[in-house]
C-alpha positions in Angstrom: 67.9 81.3 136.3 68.9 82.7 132.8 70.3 80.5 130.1 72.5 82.2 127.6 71.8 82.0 123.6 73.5 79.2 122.5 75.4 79.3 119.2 75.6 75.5 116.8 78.3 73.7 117.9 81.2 74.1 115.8 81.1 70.5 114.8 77.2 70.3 113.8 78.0 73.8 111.3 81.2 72.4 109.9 79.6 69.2 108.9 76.2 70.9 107.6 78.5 73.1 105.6 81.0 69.8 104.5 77.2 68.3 103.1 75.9 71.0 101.4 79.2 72.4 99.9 79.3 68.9 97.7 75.8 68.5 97.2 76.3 71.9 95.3 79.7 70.6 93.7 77.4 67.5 92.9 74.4 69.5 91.8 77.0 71.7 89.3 77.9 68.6 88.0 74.2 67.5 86.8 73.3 65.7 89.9 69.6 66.3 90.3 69.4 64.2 93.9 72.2 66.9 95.0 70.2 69.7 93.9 67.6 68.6 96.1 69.1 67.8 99.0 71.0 71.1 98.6 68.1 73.1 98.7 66.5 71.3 101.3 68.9 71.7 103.9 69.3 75.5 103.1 66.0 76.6 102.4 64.9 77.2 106.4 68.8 79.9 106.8 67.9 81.2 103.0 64.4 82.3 104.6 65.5 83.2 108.1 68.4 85.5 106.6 65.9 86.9 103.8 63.1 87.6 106.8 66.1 89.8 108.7 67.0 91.5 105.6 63.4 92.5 104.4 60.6 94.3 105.9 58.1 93.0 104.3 57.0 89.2 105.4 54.9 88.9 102.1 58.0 88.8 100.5 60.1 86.1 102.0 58.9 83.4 100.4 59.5 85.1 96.9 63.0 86.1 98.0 64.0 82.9 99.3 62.4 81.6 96.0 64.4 84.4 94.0 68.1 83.3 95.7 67.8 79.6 95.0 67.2 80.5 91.4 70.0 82.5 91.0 72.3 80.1 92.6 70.8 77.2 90.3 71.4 79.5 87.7 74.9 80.4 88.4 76.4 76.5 90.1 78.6 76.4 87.1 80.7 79.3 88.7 80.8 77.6 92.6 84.1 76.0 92.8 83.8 75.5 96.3 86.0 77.8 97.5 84.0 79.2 100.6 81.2 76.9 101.6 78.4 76.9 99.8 75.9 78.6 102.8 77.6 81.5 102.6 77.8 81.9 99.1 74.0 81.3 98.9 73.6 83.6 101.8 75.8 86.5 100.0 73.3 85.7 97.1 70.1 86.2 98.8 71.7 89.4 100.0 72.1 90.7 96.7 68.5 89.7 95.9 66.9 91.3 99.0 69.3 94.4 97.8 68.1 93.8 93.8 63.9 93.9 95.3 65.0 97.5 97.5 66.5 98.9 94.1 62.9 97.9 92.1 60.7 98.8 94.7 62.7 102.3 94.8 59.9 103.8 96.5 61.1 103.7 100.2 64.0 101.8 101.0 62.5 99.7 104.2 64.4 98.7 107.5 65.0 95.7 109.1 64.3 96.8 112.4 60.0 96.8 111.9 57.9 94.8 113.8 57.1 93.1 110.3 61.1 91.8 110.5 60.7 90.5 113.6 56.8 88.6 112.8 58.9 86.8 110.1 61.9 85.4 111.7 59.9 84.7 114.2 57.6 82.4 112.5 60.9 80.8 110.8 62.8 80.4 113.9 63.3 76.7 114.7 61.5 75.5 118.1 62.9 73.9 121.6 66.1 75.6 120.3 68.3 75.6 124.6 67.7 79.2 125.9 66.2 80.9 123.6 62.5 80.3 124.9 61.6 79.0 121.6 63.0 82.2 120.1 60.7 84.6 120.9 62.6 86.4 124.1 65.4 86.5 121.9 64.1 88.1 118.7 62.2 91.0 121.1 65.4 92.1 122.1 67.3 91.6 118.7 65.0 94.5 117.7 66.9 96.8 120.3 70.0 96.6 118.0 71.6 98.6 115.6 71.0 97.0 112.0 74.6 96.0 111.4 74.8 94.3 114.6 71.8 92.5 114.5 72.8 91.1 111.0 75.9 89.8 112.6 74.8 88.2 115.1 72.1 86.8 113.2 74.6 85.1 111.4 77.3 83.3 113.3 75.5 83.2 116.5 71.8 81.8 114.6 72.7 80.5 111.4 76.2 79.5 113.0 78.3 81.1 110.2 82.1 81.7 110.9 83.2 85.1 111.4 85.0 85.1 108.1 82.2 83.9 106.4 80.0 86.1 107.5 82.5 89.0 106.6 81.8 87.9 103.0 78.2 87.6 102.9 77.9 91.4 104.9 80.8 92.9 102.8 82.9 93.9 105.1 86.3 93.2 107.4 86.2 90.1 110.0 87.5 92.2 112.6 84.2 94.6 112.1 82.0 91.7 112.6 83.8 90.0 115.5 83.0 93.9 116.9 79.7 93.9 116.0 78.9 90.6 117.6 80.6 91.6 120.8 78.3 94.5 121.3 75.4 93.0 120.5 76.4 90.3 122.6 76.8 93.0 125.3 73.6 94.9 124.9 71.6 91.7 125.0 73.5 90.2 128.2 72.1 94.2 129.3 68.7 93.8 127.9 68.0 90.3 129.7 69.3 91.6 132.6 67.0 94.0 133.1 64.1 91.9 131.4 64.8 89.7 134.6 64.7 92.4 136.6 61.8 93.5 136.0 59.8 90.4 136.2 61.5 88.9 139.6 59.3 90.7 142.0 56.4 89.0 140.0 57.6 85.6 140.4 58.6 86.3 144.1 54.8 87.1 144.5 53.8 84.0 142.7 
């Protein structure tokens, strides 16, 4: 029988995002322990949310690299006033953004099989229905990008919907729309995913 993807609990996000909101209050304020721990408990989203923005899994590392020196370099701005995820996430989108406008080549997509090899390998294990991520980033390729960026965000990374409005730059109501249809194209794809391999297991 199918388990659904399961979002963070509410509790476990607001209390990640409590922590590292004052680290980075704490880090602004010269504490080097803070800066630590802040970039220690946001490194893995920074990558994961870099990986889905970028084609190109060489990269990632010197993205994520890229965002937390930009944020070091601007803490003297955050006042706290959205928690400090998203405003490091809405930085890294600026950086993958920055690398497409130097590159200028060929704008790439984060729908290529490179997108998905790179979330992949940063997408946490033993994670409750997701099959150790791997099911559910083979369908999250099926999506329109826009969609697949918000869900990637409040249902993996856990981000509230006004949140994540900010760090994609555009209305809550469009992301609590986006979310709903790629909530209802994946219900769709896993549907017939199951269908397909039944008969197998009946034979089994």
């Amino acid at each position: 029988m199918r388990e659904k993807p399961v979002r963070a609990t509410s509790d476990t996000a607001k209390s990640l995002d409590e922590a590292t909101t004052a680290w980075a209050l704490a880090a602004r304020a010269g504490d080097r322990d803070a800066v630590d721990r802040f970039v220690r408990a946001l490194h893995r989203d920074v990558r994961r949310y870099v990986a889905h923005l970028c084609a190109d899994p060489q990269a990632v590392d010197d993205l994520a690299q890229d965002t937390f020196l930009r944020a070091l370099g601007s803490l003297h701005r955050f006042e706290g006033r959205s928690s400090a995820r998203s405003w490091l996430l809405a930085i890294a989108r600026r950086a993958v953004i920055d690398s497409y406008r130097c590159a200028a080549a060929r704008p790439r997509l984060a729908g290529s099989a490179d997108w998905q090899s790179a979330v992949e390998n940063a997408q946490p294990r033993h994670v409750p229905g997701f099959d150790d991520g791997v099911v559910l980033l083979d369908l999250l390729t099926a999506l329109p990008a826009e969609r697949r960026e918000a869900f990637v965000l409040t249902q993996m990374l856990g981000l509230p919907y006004a949140e994540a409005a900010e760090v994609s730059d555009c209305p809550v109501g469009t992301v609590r729309s986006r979310v709903a249809r790629a909530r209802a194209t994946l219900l769709e794809l896993l549907d017939e995913t199951e269908a397909r391999e039944e008969p197998a297991l009946q034979a089994a």
